[in-house]
N, C-alpha and C positions, 0 to 999 in steps of 0.2 A: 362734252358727251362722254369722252372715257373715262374723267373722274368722277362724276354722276355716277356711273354706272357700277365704276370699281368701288364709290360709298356707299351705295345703293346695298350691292350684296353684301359688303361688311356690314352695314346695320340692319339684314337682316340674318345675319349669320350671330351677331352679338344679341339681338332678340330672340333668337333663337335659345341662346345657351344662356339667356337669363331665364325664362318660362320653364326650359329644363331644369338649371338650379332651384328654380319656385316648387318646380314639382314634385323633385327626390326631396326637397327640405318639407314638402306638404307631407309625402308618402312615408318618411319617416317619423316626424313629428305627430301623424297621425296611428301609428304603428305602437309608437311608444305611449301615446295615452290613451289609446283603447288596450295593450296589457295590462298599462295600471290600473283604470278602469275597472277591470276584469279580476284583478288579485284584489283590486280593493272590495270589489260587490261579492268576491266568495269568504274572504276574511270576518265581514261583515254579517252573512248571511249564517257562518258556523258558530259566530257568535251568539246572535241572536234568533235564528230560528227563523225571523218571519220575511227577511229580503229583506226590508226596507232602507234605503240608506240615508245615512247620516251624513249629513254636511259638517266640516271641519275637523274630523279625522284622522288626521297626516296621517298619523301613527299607526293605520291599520296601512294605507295603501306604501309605507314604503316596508312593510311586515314587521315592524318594530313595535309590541304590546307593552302595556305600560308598565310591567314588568323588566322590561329590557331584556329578556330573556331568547324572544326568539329573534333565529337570525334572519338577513334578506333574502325574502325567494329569490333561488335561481333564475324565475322567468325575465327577472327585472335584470339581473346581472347579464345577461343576455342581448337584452333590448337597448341596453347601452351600450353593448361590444358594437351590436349593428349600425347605431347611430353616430355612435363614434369610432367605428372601427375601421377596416380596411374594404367593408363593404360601400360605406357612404362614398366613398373617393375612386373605386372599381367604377360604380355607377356613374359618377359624376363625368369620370373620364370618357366612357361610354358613351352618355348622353351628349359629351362634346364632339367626341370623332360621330356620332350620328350628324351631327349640326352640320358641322363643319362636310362631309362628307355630301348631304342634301343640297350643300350651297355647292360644292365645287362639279355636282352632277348640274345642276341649273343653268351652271357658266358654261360647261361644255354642252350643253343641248342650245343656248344661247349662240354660242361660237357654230355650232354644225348645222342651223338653221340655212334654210335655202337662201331668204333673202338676206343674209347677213354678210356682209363686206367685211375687209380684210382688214378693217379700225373693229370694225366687233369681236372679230378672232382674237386680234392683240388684245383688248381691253380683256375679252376673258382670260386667255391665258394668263396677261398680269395681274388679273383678280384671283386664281389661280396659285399663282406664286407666292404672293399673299399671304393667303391661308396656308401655303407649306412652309410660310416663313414664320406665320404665326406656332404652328404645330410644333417647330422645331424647336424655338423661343421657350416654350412653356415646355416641351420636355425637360430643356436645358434647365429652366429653372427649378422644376421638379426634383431632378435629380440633385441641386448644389444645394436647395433646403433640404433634404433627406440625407444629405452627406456631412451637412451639421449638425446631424443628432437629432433630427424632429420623426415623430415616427410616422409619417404621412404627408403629402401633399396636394395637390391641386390647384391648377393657376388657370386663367380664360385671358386670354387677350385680345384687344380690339385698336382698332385705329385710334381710339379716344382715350385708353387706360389698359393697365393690368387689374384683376383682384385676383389675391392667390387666398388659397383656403388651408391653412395649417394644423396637423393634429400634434395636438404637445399633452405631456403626463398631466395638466393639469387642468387641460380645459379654459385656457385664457393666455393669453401673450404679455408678457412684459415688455416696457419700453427698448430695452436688450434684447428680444424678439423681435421684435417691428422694427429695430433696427438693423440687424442683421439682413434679414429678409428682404426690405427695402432696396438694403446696398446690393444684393444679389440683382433682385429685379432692374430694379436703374442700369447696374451694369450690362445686363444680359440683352435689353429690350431699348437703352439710350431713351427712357420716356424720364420726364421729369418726376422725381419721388410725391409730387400733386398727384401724379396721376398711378398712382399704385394705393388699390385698397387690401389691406390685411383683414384677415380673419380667421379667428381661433374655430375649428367645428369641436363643438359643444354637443 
């Protein structure tokens, strides 16, 4: 019953903060191509006069005319900072101390319940400790990938795995990344390097 109970909230704590990642990656990637969208249908519209858009155009919507002459709107330069910036991983952090925060309020209304005996109190509290142990873990990791130079982080831990999310200059990891990173997490968390997923935020 108390390992039921203490996987029970870790998988719904780690559902949690995947729907959340689903959402900021929907709410951004949504964000960014309704700007483009929008610079490409006025780009288009100054040109020709009548709105209509043309399919296969890169060249208007990343503001590059076939002159080479003009440069890229600011709004795009922008749309990128946010996607890739330090806003994506404020948010992402956010949405995880929400999670995590929702599950550890569940465990103690579960623990303070009338009919709850004193195997439900333990079981939450160690579900509880848990999650402060998880919280700490991925600080800790947070902080030794951003002390190796990456200009951002974000990591989610679960009973099952780590994935950390990395912002590098170039919008992708080299195996020299993934290696690094790896050996941080493995050390920090004692999971097996199977169970750590990397990823560059792009």
């Amino acid at each position: 019953m108390k390992s039921r109970f203490k996987r029970n909230a870790v998988v719904v704590t780690m559902a949690l903060l995947v729907c959340a990642a689903a959402a900021l990656n929907w709410k951004y990637t949504g964000q960014q191509a309704a700007g483009t969208a929008q610079t490409g249908q006025t780009t288009q519209t100054d040109q020709q006069g009548d709105g209509t858009k043309i399919l296969g155009e890169a060249e208007l919507v990343s503001g590059v005319e076939d002159d080479g002459v003009q440069e890229a709107s600011a709004g795009a330069g922008d749309e990128e900072a946010v996607y890739t910036g330090s806003d994506y991983f404020a948010s992402a952090r956010l949405t995880r101390q929400q999670a995590r925060d929702s599950a550890v309020s569940l465990l103690q209304e579960a623990a303070e319940q009338e009919g709850a005996g004193e195997a439900a109190a333990t079981e939450a509290s160690e579900g509880i400790a848990v999650l402060a142990g998880y919280t700490m873990k991925e600080a800790q990791i947070e902080n030794l990938v951003t002390a190796k130079g990456y200009a951002d982080c974000v990591a989610f831990m679960g009973d099952e795995g780590v994935s950390v999310v990395v912002a590098t200059e170039t919008g992708e990891l080299t195996a020299e990344d993934v290696a690094k990173i790896t050996d941080i997490t493995v050390n920090e968390t004692g999971y097996a390097a199977s169970s750590v997923r990397i990823m560059a935020a792009n």
